[in-house]
C-alpha positions as CSV (number, residue, x, y, z in Angstrom):
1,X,0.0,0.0,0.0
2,X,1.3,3.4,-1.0
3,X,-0.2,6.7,0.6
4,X,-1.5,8.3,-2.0
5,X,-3.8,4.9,-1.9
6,X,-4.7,6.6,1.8
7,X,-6.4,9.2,0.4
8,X,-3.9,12.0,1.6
9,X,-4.2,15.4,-0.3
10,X,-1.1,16.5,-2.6
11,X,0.4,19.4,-0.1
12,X,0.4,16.6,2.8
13,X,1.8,13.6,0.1
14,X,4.6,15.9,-1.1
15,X,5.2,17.0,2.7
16,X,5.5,13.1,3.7
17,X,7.9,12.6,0.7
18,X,10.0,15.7,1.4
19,X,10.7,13.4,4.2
20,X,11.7,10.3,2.6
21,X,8.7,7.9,3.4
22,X,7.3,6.2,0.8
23,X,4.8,3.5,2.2
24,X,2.7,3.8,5.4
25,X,3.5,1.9,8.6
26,X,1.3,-0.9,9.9
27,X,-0.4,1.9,12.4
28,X,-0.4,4.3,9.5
29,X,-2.2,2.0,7.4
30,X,-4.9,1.1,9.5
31,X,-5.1,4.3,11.5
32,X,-5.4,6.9,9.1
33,X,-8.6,5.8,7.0
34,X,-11.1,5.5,10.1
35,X,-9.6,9.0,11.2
36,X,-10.4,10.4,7.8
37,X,-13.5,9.1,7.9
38,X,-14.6,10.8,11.2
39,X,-14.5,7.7,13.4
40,X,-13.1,8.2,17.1
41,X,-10.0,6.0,17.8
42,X,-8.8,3.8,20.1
43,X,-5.1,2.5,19.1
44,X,-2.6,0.9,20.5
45,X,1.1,1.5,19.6
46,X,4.5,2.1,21.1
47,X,6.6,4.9,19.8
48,X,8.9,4.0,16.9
49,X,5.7,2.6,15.0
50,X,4.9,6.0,12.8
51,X,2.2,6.8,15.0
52,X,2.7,10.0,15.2
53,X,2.0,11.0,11.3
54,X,-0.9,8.4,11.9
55,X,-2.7,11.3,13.8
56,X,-1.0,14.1,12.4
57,X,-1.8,13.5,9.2
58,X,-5.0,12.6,8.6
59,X,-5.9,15.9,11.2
60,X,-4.3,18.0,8.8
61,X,-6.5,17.0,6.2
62,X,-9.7,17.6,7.6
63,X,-8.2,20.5,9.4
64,X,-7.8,21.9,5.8
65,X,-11.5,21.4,4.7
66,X,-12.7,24.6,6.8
67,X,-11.3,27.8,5.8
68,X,-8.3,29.4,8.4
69,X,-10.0,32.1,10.4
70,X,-8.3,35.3,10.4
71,X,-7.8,34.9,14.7
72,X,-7.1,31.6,14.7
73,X,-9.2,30.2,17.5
74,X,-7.3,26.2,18.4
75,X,-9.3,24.2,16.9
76,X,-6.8,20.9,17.4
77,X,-5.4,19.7,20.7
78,X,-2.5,17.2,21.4
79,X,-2.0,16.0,24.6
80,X,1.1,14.1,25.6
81,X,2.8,13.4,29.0
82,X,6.2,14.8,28.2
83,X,7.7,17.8,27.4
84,X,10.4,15.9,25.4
85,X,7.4,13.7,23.4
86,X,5.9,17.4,23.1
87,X,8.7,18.7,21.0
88,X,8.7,15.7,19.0
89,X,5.2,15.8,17.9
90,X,5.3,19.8,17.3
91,X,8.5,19.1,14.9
92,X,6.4,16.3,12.9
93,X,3.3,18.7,13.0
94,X,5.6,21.4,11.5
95,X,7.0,18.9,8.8
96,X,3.9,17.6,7.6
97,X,2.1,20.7,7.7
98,X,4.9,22.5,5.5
99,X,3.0,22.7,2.2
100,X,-0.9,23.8,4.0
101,X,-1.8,27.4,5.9
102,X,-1.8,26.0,9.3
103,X,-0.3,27.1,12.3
104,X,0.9,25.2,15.5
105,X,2.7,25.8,18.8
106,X,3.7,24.0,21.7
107,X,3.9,24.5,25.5
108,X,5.2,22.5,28.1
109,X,6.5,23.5,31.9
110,X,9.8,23.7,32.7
111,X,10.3,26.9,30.5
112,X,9.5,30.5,30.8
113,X,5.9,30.9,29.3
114,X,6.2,34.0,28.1
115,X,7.1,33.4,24.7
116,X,4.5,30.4,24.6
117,X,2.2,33.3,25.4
118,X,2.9,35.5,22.5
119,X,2.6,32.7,20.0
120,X,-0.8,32.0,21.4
121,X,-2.0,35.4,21.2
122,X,-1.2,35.5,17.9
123,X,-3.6,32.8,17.0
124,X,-2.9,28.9,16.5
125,X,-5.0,26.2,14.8
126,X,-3.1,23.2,16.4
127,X,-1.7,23.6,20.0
128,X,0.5,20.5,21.5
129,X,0.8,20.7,24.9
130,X,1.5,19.3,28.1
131,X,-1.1,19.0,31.1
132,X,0.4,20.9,33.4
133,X,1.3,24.0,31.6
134,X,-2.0,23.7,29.5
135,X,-3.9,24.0,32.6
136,X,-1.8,26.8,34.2
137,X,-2.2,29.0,31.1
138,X,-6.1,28.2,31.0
139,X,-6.2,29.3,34.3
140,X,-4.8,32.6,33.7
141,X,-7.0,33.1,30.6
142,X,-4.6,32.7,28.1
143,X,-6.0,30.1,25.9
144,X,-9.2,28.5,25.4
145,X,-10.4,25.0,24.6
146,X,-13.7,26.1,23.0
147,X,-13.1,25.6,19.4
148,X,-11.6,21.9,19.6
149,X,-12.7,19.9,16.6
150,X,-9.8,17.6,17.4
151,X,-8.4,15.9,21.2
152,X,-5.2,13.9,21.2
153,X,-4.1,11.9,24.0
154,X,-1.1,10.6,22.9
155,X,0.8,7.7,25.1
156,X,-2.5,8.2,27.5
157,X,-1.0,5.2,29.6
158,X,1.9,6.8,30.6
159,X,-0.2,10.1,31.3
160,X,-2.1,7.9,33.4
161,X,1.2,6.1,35.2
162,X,2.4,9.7,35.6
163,X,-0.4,10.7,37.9
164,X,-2.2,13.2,34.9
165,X,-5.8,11.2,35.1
166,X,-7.5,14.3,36.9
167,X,-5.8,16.7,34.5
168,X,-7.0,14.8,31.4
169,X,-10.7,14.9,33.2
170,X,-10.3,18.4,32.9
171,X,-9.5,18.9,29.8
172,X,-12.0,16.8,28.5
173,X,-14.5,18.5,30.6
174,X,-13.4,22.1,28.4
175,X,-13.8,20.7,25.3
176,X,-16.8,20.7,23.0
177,X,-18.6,17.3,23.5
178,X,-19.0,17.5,19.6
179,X,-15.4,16.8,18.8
180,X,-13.2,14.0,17.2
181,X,-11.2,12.2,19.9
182,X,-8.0,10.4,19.4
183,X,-6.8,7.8,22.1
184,X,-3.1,6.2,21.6
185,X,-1.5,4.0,24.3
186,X,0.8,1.1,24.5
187,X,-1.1,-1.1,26.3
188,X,-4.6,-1.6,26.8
189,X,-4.6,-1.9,30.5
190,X,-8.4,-1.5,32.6
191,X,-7.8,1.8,33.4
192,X,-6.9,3.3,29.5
193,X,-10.4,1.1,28.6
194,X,-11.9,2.6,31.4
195,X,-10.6,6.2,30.0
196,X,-11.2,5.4,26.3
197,X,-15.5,4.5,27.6
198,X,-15.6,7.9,29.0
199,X,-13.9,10.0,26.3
200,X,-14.6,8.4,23.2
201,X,-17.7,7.9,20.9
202,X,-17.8,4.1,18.7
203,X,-14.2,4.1,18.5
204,X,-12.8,2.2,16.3
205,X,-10.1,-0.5,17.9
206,X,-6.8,-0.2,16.1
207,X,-3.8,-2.7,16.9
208,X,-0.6,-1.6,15.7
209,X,1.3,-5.0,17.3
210,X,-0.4,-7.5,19.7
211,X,-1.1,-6.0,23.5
212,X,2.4,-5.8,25.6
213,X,4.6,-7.9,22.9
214,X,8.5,-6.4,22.9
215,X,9.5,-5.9,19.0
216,X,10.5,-8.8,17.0
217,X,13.8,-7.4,16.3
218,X,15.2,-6.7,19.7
219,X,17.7,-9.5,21.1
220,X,16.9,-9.8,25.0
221,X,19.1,-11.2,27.6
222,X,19.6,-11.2,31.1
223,X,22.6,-11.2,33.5
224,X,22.3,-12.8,36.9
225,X,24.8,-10.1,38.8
226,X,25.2,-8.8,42.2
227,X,23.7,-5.4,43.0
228,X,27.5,-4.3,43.8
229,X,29.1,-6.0,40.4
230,X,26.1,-3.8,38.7
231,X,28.6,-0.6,38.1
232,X,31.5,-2.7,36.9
233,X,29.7,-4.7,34.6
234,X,28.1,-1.9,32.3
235,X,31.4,-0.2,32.3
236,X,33.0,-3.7,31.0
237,X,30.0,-4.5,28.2
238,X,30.8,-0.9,27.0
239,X,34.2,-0.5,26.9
240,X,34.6,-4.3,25.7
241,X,32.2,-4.0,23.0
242,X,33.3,-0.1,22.0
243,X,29.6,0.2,22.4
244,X,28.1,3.8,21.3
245,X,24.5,5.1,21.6
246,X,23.6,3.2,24.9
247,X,20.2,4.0,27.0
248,X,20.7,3.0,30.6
249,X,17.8,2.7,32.8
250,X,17.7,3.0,36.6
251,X,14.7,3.2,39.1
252,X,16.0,6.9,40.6
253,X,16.9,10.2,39.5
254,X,19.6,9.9,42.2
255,X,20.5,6.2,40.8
256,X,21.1,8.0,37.4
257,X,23.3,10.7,38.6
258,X,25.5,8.4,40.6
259,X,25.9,5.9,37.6
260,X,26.7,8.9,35.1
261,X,29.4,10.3,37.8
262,X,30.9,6.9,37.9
263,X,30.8,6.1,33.9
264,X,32.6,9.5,33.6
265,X,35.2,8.7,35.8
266,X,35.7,5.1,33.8
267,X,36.7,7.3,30.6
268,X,32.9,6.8,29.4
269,X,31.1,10.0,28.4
270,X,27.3,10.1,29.8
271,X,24.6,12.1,30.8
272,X,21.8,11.9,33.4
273,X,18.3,12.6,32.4
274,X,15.4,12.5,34.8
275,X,12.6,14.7,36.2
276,X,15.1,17.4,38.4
277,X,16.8,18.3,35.6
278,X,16.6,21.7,33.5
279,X,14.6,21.2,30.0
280,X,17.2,22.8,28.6
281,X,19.7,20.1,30.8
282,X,17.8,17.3,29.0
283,X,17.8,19.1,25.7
284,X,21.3,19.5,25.8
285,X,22.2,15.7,26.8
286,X,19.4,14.1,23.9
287,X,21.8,16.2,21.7
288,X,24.9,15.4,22.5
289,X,23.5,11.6,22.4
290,X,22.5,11.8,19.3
291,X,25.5,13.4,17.9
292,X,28.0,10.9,19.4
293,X,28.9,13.0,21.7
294,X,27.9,11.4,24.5
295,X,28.0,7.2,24.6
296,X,25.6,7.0,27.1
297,X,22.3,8.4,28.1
298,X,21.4,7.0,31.7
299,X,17.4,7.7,31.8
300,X,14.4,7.0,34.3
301,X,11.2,5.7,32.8
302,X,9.9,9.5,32.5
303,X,12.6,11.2,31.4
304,X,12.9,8.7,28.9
305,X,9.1,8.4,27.5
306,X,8.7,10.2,24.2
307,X,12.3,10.3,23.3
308,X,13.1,10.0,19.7
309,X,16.7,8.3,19.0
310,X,16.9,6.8,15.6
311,X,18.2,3.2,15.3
312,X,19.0,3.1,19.2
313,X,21.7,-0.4,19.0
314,X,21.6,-1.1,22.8
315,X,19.1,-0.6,25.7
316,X,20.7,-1.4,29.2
317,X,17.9,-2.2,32.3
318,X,20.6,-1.2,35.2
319,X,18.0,-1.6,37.4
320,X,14.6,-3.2,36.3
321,X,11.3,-1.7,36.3
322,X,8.7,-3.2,39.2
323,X,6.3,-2.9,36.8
324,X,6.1,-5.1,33.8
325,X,4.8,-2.6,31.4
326,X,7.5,-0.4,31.9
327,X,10.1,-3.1,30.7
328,X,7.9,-3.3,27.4
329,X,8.5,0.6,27.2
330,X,11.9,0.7,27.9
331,X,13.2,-1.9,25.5
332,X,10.8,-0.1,22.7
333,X,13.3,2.6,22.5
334,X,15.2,0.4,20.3
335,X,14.6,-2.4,17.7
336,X,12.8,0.4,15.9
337,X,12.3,1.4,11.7
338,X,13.0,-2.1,11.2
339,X,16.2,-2.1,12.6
340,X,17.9,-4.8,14.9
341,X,18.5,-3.9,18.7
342,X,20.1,-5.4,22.1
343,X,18.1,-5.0,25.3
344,X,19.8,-6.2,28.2
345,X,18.7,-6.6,31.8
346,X,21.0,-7.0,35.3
347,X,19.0,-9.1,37.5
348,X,20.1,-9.3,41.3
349,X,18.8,-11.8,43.5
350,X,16.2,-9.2,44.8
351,X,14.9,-8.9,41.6
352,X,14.1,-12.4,40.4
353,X,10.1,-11.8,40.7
354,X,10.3,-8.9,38.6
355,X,11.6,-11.0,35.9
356,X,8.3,-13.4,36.5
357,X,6.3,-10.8,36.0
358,X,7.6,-9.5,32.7
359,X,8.0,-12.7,31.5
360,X,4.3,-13.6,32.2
361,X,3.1,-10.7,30.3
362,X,5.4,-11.5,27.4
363,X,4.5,-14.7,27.3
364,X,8.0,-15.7,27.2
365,X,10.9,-16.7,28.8
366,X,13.9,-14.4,29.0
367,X,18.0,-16.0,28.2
368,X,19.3,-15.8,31.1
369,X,23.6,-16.5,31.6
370,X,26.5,-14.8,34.0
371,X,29.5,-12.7,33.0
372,X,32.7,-14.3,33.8
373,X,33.9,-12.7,36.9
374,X,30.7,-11.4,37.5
375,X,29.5,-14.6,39.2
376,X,26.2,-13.5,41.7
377,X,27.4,-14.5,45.8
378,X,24.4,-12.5,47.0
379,X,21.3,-13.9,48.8
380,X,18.0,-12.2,49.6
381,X,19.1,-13.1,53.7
382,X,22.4,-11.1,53.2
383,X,20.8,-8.3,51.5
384,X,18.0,-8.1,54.4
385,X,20.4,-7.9,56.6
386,X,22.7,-5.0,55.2
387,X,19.3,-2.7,54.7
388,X,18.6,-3.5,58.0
389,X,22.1,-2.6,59.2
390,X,21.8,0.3,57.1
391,X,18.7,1.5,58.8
392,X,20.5,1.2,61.9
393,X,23.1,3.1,61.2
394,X,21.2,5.9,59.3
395,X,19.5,6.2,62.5
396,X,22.4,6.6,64.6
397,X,23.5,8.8,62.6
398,X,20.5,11.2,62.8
399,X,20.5,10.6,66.9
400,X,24.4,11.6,67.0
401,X,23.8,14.7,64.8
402,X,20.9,15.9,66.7
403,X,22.7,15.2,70.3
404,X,25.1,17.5,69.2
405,X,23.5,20.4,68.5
406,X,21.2,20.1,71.4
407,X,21.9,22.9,73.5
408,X,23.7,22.8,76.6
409,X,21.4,24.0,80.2
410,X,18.0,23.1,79.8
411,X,17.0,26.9,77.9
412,X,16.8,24.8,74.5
413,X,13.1,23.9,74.7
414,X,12.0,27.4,75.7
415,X,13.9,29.1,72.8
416,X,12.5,26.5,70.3
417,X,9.1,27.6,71.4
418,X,9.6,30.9,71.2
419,X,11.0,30.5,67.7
420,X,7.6,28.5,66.6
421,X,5.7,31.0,68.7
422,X,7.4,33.8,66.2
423,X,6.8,31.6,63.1
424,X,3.4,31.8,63.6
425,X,2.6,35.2,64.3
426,X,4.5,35.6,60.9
427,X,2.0,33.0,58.8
């Protein structure tokens, strides 16, 4: 099937060919005609599957049937859970919408608004957004949701893992009931159903690949390792294999940053991305990732969610995910296009029933071997015992720390209260 067979207009044909692409993607293929046709969909697909032209494209279309009003009022809306997915979709939305008198913006947090601000005063037809920042600048009266012909959600599951469910009940509650709605998510869990029930009208059920399957193309391993080896083994499957282009996933922002600090001092250049860093931190890193740069990116599961990074070789789970889903998201990032890709997983001995649980979603069993050298000594009793040790001490700590700066005479107490006493009068 070609896409001209889609029933795309010329401006939005020559746009997807300025780009390169020449046949439609399974997603494209079955996503595009329902949307053309009106129909509300529900479809599942992971990132790397063309899903974004799926929407974008056929929105363009019958954005295109009604005149441009001279203000502009938005009349499309795209909903996504990050600010990096955010940027992402605006750049395809630019792209696609090169050859047609449209006009689009994005806002996301993180960032002053101001200039988001001006841009929307000027008058947009298609507005990406956030939910966070949306809101905020609703609030203030800076935008309006009136007009939408078109809602997005776009990778709704994560927006829902993220916490963003009341947001999204929000929005929705803005818009004009008489609108086309949008829904695409990775997986089909019982609460994006529930979600989909409430939002959309008839939608038509669109599978892109079967419900929580990794891609074909991805080789997926284990190694049985000790939660202390964990360090010295990425830096030896890097430097051994002159990898380039790895994504390293840990469970903690803090987890990243030590991991990044210690790859740096191995001679390995890499950059921590998570929620406490800058936009323009994360911006900065994603671009010196994907210009070699940097060799590693070392990502949790939010930061990570929406990034685009063609032909990603090698996904590394440093730590993995208690939730199975999030192993299926992870080890999307790469195995894209059609393109072959490693995903390996460090397994400690605390971290065996995780592994159940991904494989029983799957369906599968993962390879599992050990590194030579790297044999696992570790048992779940030993590992009890240090956190409890660990506690102990944390605690003693605290208790030594505080017994020091107690003051001397008994006049403590009485100065403490008359320091709350102050605090109060001042709130």
């Amino acid at each position: 099937m070609s896409f001209q067979s889609l029933g795309l207009s010329d401006a939005l044909l020559k746009a997807v060919s300025k780009k390169g692409y020449t046949t439609p993607s399974p997603i494209q293929e079955k996503a595009i005609p329902p949307i053309l046709e009106g129909k509300d969909v529900l479809a599942s697909a992971q990132t790397g599957t063309g899903k974004t032209a799926g929407f974008t494209l056929p929105m363009l279309q019958l954005l295109t049937k009604t005149p441009a009003q001279r203000r502009r009022p938005i009349r499309a809306l795209v909903l996504t859970p990050t600010r990096e997915l955010a940027a992402q979709v605006y750049d395809n939305v630019k792209e696609y919408s090169a050859f047609l008198d449209m006009k689009s913006t994005v806002i996301f947090g993180g960032v002053n608004q101001n200039p988001q601000v001006r841009t929307l005063r000027q008058g947009v037809d298609i507005l990406i957004a956030t939910p966070g920042r949306l809101l905020d600048l609703i609030n203030q009266g800076e935008l309006s949701l009136s007009k939408i012909e078109f809602l997005v959600l776009d990778e709704a599951d994560r927006m829902l893992d993220m916490g963003f469910v009341r947001d999204i009940k929000k929005v929705i509650s803005l818009v004009p009931k008489n609108r086309q709605t949008l829904l695409f998510s990775a997986t089909f869990s019982k609460e994006i159903k529930a979600l989909a029930s409430s939002m959309l009208k008839n939608p038509i059920l669109v599978e892109a690949t079967p419900e929580n399957t990794t891609a074909e193309k991805v080789d997926q391993t284990t190694y049985r390792v000790d939660k202390s080896k964990k360090t010295a083994l990425v830096t030896k499957l890097i430097d051994d294999g002159n990898w380039d282009q790895v994504l390293v996933f840990t469970r903690t922002k803090h987890g990243a940053n030590r991991l990044s600090q210690k790859l740096d001092k191995a001679g390995i250049t890499s950059a921590a991305i998570h929620g406490n860093k800058t936009q323009n931190a994360r911006t900065r890193a994603l671009d010196g990732f994907k210009k070699g740069k940097i060799r590693v990116l070392v990502a949790t599961d939010i930061a990570a969610r929406g990034l685009d990074i063609p032909l990603l070789p090698y996904v590394i789970n440093y730590e993995l995910p208690n939730v199975p889903e999030d192993y299926v998201h992870r080890i999307g990032r790469t195995g894209r296009a059609g393109a072959s890709g490693n995903a390996i997983s460090f397994v400690g001995v605390d971290e065996t029933e995780y592994v159940r649980g991904i494989e029983k979603l799957l369906g599968e069993r993962l390879p599992s071997s050990v590194v030579p050298g790297f044999e696992p000594t570790d048992t779940i009793e030993q590992l009890k015992a240090q956190a409890a040790e660990n506690k102990r001490n944390h605690r003693q700590s605290r208790g030594t720390k505080q017994g020091q700066g107690a003051p001397k005479g008994g006049g403590g107490s009485s100065r403490a209260k008359n320091t709350q006493s102050r605090h109060r009068r001042k709130s």
